[in-house]
DOLUM-388874 format. One record per residue: residue number from 1; residue in three letters; chain; x, y, z of N, C-alpha, C, CB in turn. Coordinates in Angstrom, 3 decimals, padded with zeros to 6 digits. Atoms other than C-alpha are relative to their C-alpha. Glycine has a CB too. Example, Ala and Ser with C-alpha at 12.3 -4.5 7.8 and 13.67 -1.06 7.14 Angstrom:
2
(1; 'ALA'; 'A'; (000.890; -001.190; 000.000); (012.300; -004.500; 007.800); (000.900; 001.200; 000.000); (-000.992; 000.027; 001.246)),
(2; 'SER'; 'A'; (-000.820; -001.190; -000.060); (013.670; -001.060; 007.140); (-000.770; 001.090; 000.730); (000.414; 000.462; -001.415)),
END
This chain:
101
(1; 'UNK'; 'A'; (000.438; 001.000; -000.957); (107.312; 130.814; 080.969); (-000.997; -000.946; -000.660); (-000.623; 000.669; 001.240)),
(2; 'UNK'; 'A'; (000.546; 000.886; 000.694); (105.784; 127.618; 079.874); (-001.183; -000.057; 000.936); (000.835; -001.248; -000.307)),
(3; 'UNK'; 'A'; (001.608; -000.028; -000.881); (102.094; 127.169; 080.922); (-000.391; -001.666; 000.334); (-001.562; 000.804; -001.247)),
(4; 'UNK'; 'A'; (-000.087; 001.651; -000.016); (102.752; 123.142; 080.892); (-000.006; -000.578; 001.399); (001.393; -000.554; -000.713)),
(5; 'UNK'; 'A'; (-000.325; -000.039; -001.457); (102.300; 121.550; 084.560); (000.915; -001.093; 000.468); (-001.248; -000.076; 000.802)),
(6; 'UNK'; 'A'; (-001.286; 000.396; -000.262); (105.374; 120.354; 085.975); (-000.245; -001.837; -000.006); (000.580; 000.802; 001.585)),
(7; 'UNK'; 'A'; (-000.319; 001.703; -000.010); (106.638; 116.820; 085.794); (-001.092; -000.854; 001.436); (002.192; -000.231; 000.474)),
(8; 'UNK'; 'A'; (000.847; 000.902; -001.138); (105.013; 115.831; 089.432); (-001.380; -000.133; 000.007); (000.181; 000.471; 001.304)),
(9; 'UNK'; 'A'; (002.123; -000.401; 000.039); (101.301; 117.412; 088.414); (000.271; -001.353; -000.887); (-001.114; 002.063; -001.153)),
(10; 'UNK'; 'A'; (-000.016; 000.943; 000.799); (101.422; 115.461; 085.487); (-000.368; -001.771; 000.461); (001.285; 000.254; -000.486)),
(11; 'UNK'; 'A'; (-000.068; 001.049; -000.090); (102.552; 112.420; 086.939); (-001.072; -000.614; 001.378); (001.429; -000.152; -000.014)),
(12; 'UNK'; 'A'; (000.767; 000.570; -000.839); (099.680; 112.172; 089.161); (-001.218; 000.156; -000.524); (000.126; 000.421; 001.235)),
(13; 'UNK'; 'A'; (001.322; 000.236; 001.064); (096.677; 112.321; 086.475); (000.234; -001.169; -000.959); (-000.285; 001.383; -001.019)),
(14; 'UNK'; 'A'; (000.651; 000.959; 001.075); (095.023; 109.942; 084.762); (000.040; -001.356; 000.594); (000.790; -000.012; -001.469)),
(15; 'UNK'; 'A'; (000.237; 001.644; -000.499); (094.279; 105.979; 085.097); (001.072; -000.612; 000.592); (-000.325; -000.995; -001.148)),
(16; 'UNK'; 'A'; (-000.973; 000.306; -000.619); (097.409; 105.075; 085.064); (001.343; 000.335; 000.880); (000.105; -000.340; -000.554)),
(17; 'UNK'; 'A'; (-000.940; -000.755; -000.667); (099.242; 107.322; 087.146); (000.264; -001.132; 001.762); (-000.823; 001.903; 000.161)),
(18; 'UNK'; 'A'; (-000.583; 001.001; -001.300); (099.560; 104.921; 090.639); (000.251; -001.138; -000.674); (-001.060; -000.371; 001.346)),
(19; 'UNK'; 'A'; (-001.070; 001.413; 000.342); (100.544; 101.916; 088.379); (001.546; 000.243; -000.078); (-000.340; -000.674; -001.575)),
(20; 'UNK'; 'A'; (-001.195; -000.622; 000.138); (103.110; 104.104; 087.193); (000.943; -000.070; 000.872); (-000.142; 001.074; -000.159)),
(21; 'UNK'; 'A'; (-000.812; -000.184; -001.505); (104.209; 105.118; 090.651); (000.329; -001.384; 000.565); (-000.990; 000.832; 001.240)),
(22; 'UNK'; 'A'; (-000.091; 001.152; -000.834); (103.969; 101.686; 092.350); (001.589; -000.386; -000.916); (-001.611; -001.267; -000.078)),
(23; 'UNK'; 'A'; (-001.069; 000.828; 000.334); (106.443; 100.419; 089.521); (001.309; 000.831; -000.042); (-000.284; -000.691; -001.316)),
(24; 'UNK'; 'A'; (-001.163; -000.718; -000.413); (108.552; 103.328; 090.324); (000.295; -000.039; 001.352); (-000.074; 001.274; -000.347)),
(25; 'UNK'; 'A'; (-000.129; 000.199; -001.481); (108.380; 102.762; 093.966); (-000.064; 001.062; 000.302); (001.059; -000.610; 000.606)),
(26; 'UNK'; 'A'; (000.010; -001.245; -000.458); (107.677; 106.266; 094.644); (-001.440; 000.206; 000.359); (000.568; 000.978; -000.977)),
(27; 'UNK'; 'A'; (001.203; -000.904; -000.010); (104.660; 108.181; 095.728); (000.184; 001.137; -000.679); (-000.419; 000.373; 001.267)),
(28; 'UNK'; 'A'; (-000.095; -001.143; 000.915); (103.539; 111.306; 093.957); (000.904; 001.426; 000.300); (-001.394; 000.376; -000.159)),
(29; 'UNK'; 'A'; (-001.163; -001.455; -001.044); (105.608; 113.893; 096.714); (001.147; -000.959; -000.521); (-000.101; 000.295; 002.498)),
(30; 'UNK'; 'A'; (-001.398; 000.386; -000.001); (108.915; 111.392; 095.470); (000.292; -000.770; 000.908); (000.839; 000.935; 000.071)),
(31; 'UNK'; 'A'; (-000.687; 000.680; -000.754); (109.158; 109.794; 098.517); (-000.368; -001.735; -000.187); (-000.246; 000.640; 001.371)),
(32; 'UNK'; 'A'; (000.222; 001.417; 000.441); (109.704; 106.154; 098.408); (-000.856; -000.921; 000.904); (001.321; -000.644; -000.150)),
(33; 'UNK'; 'A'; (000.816; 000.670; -000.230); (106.995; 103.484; 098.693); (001.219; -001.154; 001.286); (-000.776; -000.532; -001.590)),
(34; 'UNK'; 'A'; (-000.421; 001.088; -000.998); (107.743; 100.967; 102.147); (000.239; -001.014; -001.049); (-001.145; -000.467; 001.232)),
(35; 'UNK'; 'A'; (-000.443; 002.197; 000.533); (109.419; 097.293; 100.408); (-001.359; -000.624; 000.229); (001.475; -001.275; 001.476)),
(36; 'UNK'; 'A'; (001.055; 001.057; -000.587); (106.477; 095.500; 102.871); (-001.201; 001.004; -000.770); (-000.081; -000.259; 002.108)),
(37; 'UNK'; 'A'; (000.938; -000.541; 000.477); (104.141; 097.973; 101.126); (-000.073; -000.726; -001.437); (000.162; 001.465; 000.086)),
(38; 'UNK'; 'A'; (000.066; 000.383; 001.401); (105.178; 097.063; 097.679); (-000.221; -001.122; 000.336); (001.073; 000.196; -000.973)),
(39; 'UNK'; 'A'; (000.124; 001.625; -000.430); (105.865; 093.594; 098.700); (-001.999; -000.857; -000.239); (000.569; 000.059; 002.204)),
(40; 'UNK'; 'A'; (001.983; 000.272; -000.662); (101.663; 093.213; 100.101); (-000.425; 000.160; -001.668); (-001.098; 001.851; 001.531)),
(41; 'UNK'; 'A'; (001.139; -000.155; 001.215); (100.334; 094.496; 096.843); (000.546; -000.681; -000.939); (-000.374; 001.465; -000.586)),
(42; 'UNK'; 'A'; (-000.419; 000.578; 001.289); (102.703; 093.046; 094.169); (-000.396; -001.675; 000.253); (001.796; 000.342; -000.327)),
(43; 'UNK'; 'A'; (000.453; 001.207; 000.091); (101.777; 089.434; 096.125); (-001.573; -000.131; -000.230); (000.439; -000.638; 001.145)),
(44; 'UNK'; 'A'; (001.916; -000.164; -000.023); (097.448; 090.637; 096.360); (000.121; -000.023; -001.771); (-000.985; 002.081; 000.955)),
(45; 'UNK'; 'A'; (000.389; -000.602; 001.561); (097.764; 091.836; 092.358); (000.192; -001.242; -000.592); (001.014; 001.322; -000.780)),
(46; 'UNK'; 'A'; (-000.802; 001.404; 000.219); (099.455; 088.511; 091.417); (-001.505; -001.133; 000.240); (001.611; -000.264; 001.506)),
(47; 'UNK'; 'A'; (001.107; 000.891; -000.515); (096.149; 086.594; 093.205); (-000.776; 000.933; -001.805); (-000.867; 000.386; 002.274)),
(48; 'UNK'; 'A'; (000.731; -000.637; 000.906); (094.215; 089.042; 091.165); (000.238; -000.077; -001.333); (-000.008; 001.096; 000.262)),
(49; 'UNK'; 'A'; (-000.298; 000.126; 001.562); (096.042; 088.652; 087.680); (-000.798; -001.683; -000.177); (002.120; 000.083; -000.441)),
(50; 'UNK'; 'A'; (000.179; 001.596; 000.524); (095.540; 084.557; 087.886); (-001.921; -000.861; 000.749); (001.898; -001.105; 000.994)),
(51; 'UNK'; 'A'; (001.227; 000.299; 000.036); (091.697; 084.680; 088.461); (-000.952; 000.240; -000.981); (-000.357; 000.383; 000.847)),
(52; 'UNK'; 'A'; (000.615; -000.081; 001.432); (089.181; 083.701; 085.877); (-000.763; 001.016; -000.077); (-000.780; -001.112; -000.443)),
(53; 'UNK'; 'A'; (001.388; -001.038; 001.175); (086.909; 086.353; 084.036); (-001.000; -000.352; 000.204); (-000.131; -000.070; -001.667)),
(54; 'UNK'; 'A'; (000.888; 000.607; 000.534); (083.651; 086.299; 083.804); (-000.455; 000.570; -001.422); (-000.939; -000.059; 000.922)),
(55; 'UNK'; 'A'; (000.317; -000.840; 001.521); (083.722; 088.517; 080.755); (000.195; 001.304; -000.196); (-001.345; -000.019; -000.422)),
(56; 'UNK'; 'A'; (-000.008; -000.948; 000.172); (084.643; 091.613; 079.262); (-000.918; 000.912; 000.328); (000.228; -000.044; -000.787)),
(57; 'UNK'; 'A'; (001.230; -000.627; -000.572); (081.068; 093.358; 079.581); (-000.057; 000.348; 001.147); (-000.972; -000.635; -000.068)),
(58; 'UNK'; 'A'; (000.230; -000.398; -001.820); (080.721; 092.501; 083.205); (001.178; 000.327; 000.617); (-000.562; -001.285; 001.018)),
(59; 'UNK'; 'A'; (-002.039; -000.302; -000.602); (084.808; 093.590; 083.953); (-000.644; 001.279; -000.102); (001.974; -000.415; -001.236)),
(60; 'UNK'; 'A'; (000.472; -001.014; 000.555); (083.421; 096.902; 082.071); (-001.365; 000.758; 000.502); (-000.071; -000.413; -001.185)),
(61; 'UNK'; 'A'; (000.986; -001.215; -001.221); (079.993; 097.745; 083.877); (000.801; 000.408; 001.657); (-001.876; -001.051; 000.600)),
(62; 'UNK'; 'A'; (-000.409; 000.258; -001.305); (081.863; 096.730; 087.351); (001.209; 001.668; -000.100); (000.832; -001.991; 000.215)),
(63; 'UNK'; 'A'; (-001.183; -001.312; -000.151); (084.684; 099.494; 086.623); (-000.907; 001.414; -000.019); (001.301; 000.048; -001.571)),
(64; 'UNK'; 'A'; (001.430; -001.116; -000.118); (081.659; 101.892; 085.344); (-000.552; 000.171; 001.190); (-001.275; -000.411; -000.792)),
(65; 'UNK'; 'A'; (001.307; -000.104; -001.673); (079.672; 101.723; 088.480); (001.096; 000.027; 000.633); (-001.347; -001.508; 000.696)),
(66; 'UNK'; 'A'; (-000.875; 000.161; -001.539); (082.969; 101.261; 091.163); (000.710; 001.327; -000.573); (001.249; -001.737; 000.441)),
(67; 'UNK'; 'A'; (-000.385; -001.389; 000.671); (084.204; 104.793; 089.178); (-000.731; 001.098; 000.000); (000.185; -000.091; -001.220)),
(68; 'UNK'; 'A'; (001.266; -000.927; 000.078); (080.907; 106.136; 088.054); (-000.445; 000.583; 001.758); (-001.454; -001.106; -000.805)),
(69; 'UNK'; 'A'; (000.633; -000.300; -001.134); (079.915; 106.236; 091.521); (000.886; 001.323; 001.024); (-000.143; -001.507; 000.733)),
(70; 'UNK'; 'A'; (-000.674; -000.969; -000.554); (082.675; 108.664; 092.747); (-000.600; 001.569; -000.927); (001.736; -000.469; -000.139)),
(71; 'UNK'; 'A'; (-000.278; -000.865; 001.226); (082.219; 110.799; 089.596); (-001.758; 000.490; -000.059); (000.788; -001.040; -001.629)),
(72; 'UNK'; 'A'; (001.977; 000.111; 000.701); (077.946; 110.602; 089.060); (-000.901; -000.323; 000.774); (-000.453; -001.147; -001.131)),
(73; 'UNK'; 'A'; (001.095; 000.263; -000.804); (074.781; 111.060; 090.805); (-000.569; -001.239; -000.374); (-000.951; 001.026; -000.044)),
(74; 'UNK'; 'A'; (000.563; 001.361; 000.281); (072.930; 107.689; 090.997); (-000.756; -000.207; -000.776); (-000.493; -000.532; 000.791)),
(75; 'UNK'; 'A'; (000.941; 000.193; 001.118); (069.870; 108.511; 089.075); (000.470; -000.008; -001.128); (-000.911; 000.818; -000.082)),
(76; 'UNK'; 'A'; (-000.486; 000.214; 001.245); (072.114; 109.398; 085.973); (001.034; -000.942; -000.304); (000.363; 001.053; -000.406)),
(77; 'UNK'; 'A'; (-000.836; 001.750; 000.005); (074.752; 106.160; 086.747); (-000.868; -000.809; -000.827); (000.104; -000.961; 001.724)),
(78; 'UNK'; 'A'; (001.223; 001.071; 000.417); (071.478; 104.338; 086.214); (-000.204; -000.218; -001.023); (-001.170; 000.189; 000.288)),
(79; 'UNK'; 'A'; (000.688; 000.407; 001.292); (070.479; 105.467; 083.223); (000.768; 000.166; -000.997); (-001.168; 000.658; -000.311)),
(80; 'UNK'; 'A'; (-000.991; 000.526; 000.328); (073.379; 105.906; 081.699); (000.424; -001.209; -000.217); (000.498; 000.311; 000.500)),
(81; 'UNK'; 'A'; (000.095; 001.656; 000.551); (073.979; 102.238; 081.827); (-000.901; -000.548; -000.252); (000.366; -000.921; 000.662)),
(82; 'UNK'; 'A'; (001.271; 000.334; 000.794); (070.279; 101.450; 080.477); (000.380; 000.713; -001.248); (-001.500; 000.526; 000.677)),
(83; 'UNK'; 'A'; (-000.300; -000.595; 001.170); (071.563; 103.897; 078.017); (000.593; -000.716; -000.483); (000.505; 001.044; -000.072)),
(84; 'UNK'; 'A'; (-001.075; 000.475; 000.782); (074.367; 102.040; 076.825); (-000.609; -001.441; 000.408); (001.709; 000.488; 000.408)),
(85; 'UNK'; 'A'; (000.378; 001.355; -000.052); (072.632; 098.587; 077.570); (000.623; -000.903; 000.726); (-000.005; -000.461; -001.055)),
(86; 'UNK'; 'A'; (-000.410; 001.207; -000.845); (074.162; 097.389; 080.541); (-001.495; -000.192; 001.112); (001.729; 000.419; 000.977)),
(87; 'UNK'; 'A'; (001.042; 000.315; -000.657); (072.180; 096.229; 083.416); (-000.307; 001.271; 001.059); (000.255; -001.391; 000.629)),
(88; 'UNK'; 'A'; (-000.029; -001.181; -000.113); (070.869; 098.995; 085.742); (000.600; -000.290; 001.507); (-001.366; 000.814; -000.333)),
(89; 'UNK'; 'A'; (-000.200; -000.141; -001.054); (072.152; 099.593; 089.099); (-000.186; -000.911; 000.961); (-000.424; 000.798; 000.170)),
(90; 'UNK'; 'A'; (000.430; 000.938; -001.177); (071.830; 096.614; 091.698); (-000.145; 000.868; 001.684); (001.349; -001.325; 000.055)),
(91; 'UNK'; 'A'; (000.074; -000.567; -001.579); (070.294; 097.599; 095.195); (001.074; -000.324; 000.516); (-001.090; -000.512; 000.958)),
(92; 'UNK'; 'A'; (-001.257; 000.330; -001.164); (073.493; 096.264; 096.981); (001.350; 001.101; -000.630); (000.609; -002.162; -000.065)),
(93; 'UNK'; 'A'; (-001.066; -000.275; 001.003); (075.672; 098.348; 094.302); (-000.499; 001.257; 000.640); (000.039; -000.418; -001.776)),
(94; 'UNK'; 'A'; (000.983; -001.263; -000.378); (073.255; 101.561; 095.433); (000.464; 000.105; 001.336); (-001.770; -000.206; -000.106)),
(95; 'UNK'; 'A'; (-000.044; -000.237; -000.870); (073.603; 100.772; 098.966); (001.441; -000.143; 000.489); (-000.894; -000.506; 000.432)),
(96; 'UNK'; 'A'; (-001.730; 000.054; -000.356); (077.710; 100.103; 099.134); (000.501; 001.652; -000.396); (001.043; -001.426; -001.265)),
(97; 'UNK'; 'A'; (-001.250; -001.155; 000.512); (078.509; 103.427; 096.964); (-001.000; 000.839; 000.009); (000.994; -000.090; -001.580)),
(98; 'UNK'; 'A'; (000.611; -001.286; -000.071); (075.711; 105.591; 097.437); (-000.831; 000.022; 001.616); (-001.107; 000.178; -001.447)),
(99; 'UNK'; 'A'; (001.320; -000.154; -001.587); (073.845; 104.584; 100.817); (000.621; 000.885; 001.171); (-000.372; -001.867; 001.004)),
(100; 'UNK'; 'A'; (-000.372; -001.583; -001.229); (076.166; 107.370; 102.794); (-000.159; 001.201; -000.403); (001.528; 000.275; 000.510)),
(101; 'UNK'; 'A'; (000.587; -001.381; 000.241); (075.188; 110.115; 100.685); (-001.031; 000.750; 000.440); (-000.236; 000.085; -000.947)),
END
């Protein structure tokens, strides 16, 4: 018996596991994504591809902190990014992803 986890575990870890799915039209149980479902997001993502940057860095704390914040208590979010030299935590950033804890 192989100790490997089956094709469906798998295919529901890691970053890109719901891009995956979306462009398979499936969800992770197999069953297939609604058309008007796909439809909605492939026209929202589309807005989202053809808007300007303001820069790698700030693309890169913004994912840190809208991630970090599921994953990491606030005090070490914080310093963590003082660690690595981004900026530290904004009160509105504190009070969106941590003010219901």
């Amino acid at each position: 018996m192989s100790s490997d986890p089956t094709p469906s575990a798998q295919s529901s870890l890691g970053a890109d596991a719901v891009d995956e799915a979306i462009a398979r039209g499936l969800d992770f149980d197999g069953t297939p994504i609604p058309p008007a479902k796909l439809d909605l997001y492939t026209s929202v993502m589309a807005l989202e591809a053809g808007r300007q940057r303001s820069g790698v860095s700030n693309t890169m704390r913004s994912r840190i902190v809208r991630i970090g914040a599921k994953h990491i208590p606030q005090d070490e979010l914080n310093q963590m990014l003082i660690n690595a030299d981004f900026a530290p935590l904004k009160e509105k950033e504190i009070a969106f992803y941590y003010g219901g804890k």
